[in-house]
N, C-alpha and C positions, 0 to 999 in steps of 0.2 A: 504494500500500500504506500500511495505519497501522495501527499498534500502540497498543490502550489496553487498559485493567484492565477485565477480565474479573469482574464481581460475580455473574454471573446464571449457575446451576449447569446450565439446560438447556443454557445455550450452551456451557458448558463441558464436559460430556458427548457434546453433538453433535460439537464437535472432537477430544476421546479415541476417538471412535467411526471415526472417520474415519482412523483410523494403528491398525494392530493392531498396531503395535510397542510403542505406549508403556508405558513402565511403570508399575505401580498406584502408585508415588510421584508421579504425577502426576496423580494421579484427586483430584476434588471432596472425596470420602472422607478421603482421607490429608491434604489439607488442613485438614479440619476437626478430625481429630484431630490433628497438630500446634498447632493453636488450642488445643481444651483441654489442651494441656501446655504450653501459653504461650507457642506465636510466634505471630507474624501471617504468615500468609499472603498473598501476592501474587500474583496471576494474570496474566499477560500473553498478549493473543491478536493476532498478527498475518492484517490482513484485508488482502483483496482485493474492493475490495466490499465485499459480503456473505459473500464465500466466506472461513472461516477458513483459513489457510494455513499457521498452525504456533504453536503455544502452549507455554507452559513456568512449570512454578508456583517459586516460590522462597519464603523463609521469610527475615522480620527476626529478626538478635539483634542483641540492648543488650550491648556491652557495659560501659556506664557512663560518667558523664561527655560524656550525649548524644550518643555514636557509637556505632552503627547501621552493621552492613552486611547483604548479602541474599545 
């Protein structure tokens, strides 16, 4: 298994797709809109493989003095 940063929105969509649990605060969408209100968004997708196996987006804040949490 490995876990890296998730940039690419089909692949990101294909893992939301995959779980009819998750919540729209984990969609590509609600990412981008937290962007233009000024965090960054993170994506993390745990692979198997190919096979995505469980992902989970998170958001930076500053808060000053170069700390940063998510």
């Amino acid at each position: 298994m490995e876990i890296t940063i998730c940039q690419d929105k089909t692949s990101w969509d294909k893992g939301i797709l995959t779980n009819p649990q998750t919540s729209f605060l984990q969609s590509w969408e609600w990412g981008e809109f937290q962007r233009a209100a000024g965090l960054e968004p993170v994506r993390l997708q745990v692979l198997d493989g190919e096979k995505v196996v469980g992902q989970a987006q998170g958001f930076v804040h500053r808060l000053g003095l170069g700390v940063k949490y998510l």
